[in-house]
Backbone as numpy.savetxt, mean C-alpha at the origin, in Angstrom:
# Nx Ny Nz CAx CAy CAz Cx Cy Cz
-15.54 -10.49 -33.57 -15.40 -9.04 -33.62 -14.05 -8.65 -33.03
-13.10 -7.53 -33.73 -12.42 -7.51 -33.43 -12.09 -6.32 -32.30
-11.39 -6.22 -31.11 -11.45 -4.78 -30.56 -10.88 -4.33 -30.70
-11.56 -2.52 -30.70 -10.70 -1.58 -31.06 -9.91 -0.96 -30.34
-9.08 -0.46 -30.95 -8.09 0.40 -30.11 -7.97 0.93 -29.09
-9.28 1.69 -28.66 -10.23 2.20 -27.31 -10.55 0.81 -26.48
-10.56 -0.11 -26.27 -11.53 -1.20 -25.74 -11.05 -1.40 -24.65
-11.80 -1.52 -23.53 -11.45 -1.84 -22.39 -10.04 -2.85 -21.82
-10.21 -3.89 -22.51 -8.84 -4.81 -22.70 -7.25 -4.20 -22.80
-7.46 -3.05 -23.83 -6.73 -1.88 -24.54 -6.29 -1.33 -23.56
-7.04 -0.52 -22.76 -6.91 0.73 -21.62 -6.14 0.31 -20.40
-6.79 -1.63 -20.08 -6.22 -1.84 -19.22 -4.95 -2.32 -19.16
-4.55 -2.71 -20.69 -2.82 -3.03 -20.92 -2.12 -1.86 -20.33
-2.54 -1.02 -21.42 -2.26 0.59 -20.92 -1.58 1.11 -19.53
-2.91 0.80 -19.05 -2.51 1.28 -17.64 -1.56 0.38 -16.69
-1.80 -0.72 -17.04 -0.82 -1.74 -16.28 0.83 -1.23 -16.68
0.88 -1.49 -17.93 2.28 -0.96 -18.36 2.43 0.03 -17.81
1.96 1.47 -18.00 2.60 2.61 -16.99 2.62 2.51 -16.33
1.84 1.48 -15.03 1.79 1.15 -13.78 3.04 0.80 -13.11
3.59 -0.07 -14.37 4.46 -1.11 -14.20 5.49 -0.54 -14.64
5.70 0.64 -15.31 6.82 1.23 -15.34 7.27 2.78 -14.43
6.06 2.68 -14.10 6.44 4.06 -12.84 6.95 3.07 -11.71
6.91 1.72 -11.17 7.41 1.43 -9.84 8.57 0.96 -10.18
8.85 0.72 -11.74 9.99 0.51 -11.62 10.60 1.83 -11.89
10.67 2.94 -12.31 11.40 4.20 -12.13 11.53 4.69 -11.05
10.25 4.30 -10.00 10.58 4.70 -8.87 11.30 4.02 -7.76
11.57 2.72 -8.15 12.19 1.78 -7.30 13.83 2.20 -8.05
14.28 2.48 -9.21 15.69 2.29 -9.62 15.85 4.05 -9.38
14.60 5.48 -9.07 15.18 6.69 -9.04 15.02 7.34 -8.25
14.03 7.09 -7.99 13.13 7.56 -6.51 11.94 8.49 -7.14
10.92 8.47 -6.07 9.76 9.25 -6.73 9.80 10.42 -6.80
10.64 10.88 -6.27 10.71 12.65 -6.06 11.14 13.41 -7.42
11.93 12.36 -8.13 13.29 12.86 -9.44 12.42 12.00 -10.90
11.53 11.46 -10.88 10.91 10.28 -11.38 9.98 11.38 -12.26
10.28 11.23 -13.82 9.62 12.11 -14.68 8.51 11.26 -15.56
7.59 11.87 -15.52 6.67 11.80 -16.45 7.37 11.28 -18.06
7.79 12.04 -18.70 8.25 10.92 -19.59 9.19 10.06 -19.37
10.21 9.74 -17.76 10.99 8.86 -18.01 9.88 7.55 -18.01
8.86 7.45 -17.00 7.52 6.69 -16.63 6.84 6.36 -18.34
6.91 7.24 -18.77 6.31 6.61 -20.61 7.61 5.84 -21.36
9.07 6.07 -21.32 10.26 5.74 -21.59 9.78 4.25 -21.54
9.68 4.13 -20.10 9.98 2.74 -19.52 8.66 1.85 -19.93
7.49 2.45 -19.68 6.40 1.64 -20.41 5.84 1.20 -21.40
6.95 2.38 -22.49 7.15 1.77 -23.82 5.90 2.74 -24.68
5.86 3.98 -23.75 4.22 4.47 -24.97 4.81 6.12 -24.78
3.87 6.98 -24.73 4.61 8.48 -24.97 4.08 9.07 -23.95
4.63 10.04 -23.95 3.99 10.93 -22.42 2.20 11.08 -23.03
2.17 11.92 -23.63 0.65 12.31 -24.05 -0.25 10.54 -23.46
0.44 9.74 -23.75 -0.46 8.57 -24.09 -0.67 8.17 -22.14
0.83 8.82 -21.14 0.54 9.02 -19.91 -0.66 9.70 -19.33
-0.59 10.98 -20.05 -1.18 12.03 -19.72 -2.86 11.57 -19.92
-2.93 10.77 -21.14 -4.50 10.15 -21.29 -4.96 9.54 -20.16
-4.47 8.96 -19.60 -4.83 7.87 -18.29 -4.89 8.27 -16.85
-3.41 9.73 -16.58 -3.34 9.91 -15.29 -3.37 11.72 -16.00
-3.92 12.33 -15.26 -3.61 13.89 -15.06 -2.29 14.16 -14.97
-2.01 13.91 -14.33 -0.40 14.80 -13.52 0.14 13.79 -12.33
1.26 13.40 -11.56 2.22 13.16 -11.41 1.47 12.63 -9.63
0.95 13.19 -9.49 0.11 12.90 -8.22 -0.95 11.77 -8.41
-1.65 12.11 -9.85 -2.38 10.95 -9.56 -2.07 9.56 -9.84
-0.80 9.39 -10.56 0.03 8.70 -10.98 0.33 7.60 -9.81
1.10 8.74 -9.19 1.52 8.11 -7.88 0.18 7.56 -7.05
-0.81 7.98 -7.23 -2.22 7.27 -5.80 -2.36 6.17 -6.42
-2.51 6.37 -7.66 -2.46 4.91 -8.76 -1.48 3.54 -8.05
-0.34 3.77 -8.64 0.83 3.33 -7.61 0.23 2.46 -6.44
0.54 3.74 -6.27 0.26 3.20 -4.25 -0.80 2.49 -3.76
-2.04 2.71 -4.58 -3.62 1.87 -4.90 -3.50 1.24 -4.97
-2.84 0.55 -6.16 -2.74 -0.92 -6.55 -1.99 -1.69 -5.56
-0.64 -1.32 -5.35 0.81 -2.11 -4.22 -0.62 -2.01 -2.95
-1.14 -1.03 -2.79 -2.16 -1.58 -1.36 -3.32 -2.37 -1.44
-3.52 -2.49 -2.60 -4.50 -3.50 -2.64 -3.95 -5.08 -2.76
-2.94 -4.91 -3.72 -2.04 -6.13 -3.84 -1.46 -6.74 -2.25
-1.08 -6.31 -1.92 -0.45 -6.08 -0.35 -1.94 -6.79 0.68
-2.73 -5.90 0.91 -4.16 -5.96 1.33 -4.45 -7.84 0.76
-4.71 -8.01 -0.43 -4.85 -9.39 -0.69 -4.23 -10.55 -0.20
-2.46 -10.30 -0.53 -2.16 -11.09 0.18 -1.80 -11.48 1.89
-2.35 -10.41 2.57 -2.10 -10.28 3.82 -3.68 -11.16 4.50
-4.92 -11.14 3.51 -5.85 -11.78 4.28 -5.74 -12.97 3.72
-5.18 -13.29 2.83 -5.27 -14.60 2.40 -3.94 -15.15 3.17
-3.53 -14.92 3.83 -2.27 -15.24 5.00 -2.84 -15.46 6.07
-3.70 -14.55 6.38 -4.47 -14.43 7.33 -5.90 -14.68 7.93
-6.09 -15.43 7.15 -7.78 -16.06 6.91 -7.92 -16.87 7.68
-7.02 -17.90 7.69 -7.28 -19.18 9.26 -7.04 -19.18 10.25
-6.77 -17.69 10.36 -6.21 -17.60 11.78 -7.42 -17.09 12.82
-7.97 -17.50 13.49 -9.27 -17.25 14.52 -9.30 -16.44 15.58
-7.82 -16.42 16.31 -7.86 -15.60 17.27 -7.46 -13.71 16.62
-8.34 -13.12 17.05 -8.65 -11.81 16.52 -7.07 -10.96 16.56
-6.80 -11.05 17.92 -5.09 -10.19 18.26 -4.34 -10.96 17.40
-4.11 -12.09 17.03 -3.08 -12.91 16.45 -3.03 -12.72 14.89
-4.57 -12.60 14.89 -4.33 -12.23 12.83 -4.13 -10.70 12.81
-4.10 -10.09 14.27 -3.60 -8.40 14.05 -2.58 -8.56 13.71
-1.86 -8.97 14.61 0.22 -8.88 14.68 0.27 -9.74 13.02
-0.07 -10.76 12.52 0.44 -11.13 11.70 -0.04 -9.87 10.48
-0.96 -9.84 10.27 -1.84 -8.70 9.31 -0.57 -7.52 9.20
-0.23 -7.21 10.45 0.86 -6.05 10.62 1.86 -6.29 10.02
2.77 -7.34 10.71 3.55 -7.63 10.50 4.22 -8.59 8.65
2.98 -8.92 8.02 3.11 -9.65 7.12 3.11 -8.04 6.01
1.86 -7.18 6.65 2.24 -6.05 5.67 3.46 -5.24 5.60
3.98 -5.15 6.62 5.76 -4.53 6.81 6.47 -5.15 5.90
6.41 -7.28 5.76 7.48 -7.74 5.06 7.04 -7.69 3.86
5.71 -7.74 3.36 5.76 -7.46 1.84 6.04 -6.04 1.72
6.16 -5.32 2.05 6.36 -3.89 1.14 8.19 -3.98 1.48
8.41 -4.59 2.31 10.08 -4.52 2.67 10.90 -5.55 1.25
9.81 -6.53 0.92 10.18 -7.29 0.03 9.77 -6.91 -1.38
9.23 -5.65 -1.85 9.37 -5.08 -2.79 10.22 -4.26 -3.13
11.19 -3.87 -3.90 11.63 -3.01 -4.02 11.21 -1.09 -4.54
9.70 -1.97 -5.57 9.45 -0.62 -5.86 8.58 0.01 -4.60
8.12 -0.74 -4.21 7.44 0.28 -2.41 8.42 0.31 -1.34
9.72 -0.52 -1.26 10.14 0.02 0.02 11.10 1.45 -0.08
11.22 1.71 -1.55 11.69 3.29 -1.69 11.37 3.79 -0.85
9.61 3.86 -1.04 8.98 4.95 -0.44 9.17 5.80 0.59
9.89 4.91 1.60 10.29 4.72 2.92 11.12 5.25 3.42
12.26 5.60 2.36 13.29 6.18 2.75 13.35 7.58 2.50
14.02 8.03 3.65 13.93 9.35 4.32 13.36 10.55 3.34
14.57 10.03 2.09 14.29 11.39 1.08 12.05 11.40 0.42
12.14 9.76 0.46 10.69 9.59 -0.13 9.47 9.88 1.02
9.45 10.11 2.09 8.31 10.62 3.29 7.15 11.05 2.59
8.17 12.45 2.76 6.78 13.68 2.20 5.56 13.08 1.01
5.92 12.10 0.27 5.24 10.82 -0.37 4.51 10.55 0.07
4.96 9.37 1.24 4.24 8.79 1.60 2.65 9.22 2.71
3.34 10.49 3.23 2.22 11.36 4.25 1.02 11.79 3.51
1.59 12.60 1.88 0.29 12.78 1.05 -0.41 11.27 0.63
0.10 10.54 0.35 -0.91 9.38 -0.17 -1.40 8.25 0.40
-0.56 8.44 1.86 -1.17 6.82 3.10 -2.64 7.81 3.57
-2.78 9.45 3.48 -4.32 9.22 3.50 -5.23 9.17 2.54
-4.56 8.65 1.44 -6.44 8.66 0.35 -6.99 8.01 0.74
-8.35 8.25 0.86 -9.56 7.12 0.87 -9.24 5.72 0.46
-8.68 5.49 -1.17 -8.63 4.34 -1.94 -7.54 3.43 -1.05
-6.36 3.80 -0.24 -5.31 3.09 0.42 -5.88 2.72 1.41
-6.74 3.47 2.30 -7.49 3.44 3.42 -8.15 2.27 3.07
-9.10 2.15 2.59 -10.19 1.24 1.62 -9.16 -0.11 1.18
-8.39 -0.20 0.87 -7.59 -1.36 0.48 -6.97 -1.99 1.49
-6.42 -1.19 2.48 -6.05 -1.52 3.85 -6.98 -2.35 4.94
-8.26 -1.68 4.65 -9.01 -1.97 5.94 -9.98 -3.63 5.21
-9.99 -3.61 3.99 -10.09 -4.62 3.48 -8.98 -5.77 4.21
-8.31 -5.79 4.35 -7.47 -7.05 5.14 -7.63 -7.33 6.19
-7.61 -6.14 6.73 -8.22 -6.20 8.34 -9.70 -6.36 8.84
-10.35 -6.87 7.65 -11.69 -7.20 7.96 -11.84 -8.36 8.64
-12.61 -8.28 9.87 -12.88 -9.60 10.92 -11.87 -9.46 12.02
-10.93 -8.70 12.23 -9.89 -8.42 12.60 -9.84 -7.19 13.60
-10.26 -6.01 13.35 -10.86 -4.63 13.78 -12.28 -4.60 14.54
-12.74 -4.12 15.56 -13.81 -4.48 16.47 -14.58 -2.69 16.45
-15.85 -2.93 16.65 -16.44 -1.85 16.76 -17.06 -1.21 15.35
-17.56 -0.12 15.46 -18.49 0.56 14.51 -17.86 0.51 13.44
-17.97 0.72 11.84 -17.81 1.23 11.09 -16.36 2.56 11.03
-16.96 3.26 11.49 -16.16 4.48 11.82 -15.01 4.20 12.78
-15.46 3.58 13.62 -14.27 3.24 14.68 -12.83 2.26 13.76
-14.20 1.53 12.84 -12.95 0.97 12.58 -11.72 1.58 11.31
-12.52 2.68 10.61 -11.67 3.49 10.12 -10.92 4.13 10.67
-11.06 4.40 12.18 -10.37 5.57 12.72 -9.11 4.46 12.94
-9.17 2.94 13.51 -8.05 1.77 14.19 -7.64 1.72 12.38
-8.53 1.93 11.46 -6.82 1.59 10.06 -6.02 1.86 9.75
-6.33 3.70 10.54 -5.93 5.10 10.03 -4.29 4.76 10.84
-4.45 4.11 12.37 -3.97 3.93 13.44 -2.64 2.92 12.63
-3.43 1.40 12.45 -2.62 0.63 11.97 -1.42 0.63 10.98
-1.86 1.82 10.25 -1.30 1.92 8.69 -0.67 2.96 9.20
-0.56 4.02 10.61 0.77 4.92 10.82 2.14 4.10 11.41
1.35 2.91 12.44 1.91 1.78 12.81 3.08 1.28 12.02
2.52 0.60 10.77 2.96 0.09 9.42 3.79 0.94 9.23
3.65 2.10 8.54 4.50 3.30 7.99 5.62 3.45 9.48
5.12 3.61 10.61 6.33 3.62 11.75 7.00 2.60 11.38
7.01 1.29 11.21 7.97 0.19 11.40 8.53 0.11 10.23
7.74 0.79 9.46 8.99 0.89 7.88 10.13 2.28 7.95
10.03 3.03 8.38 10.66 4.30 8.51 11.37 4.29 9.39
11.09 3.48 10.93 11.75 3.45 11.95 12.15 1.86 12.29
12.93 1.13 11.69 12.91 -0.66 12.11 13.04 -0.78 13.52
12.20 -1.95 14.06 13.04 -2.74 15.36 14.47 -2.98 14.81
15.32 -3.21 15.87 16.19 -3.86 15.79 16.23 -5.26 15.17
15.23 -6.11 14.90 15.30 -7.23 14.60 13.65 -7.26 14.34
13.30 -8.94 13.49 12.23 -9.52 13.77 11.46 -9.13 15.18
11.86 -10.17 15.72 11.75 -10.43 17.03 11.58 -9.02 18.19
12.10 -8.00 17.87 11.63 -6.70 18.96 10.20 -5.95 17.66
10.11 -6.57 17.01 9.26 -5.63 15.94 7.67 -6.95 16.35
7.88 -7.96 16.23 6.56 -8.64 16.90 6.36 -8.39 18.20
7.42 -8.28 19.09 7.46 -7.93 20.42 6.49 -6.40 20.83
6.91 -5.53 20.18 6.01 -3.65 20.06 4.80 -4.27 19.54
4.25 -5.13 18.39 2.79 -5.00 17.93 2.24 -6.24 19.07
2.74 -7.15 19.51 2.13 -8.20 20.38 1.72 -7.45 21.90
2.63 -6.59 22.24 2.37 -5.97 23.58 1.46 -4.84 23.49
1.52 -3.83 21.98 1.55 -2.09 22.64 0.20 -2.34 21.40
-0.07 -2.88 20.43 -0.77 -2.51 19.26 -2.28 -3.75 19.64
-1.79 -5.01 19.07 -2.99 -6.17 19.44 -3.79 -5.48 20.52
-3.63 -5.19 21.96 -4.18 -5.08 23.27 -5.18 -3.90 22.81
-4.85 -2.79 22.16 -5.63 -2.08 22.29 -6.67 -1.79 21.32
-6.73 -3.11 20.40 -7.50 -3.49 19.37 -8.82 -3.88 19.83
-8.53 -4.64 20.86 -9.65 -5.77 21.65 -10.64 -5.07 22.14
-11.99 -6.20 21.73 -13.30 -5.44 22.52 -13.01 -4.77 23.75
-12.46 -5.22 24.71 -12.90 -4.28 26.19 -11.71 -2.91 25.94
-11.00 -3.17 25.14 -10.24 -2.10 25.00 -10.83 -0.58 24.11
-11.52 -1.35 23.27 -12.33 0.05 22.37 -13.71 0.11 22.85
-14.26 -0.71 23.82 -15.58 -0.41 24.76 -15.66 0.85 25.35
């Protein structure tokens, strides 16, 4: 049987391609200047055929940012999986999520000064939240809730060390090993 045009397989080319062509418009223009049809231009289909998949320009972007955090999120626990001591897979968890988004080009736009106001509307959706705290599972101590409230924490953390660098490696493990890990720990959120 052959599938049709509509078919799930279909939708999800679809969406990957615009996916895949909004981070790159937004990595070579920035997201602020980044048009709806330049985003169909680059993905090779038409605006309308945008417009089928995402509403408007916002949801585009959570899209975006969904996926790079889930992608991100994946490879940060699978980095982080053998590591046993709870503070130690924090700092790395942290710190491994800083260098992948630093080592993307289409997310470390985000970051820069002109791109903020970006990043403030969409580091709180639920779905980033949710993709985030997925890595940090086994990692985060306490209730449910508590531990949404320490992702909410981690991921301003994250967003601080992308917006604001240490001076180096080395003073940027130094701030999450001293000021962030410690106050992760059971007797600390007791």
């Amino acid at each position: 049987m052959t599938a049709g045009w509509l078919s799930e397989d279909r939708a999800d080319s679809a969406v990957r391609h615009i996916l895949d062509g909004a981070e790159a418009e937004f990595a070579d223009h920035g997201v602020a200047t980044t048009t709806m049809a330049a985003i169909a231009r680059r993905a090779g289909c038409s605006r309308a055929t945008v417009y089928a998949y995402f509403s408007n320009r916002h949801e585009l972007r959570l899209a975006v940012v969904n996926r790079a955090a889930i992608r991100i999120a994946d490879q940060v626990a699978t980095a982080t999986a053998d590591l046993t001591d709870p503070d130690q897979r924090l700092v790395e968890a942290i710190l491994g999520s800083v260098a992948a988004v630093r080592a993307t080009p289409s997310l470390a736009y985000w970051f820069t000064p002109a791109e903020m106001a970006h990043v403030h509307e969409l580091s709180d959706s639920s779905e980033v939240i949710d993709a985030i705290i997925s890595a940090f599972t086994g990692t985060l101590n306490g209730p449910a809730d508590d531990q949404v409230l320490q992702t909410r924490w981690i991921l301003r953390v994250i967003v601080s060390l992308l917006t604001m660098p240490g001076r180096d490696a080395d003073e940027e493990r130094a701030l999450v090993e001293r000021f962030v890990a410690p106050a992760s720990t059971p007797s600390a959120t007791a």
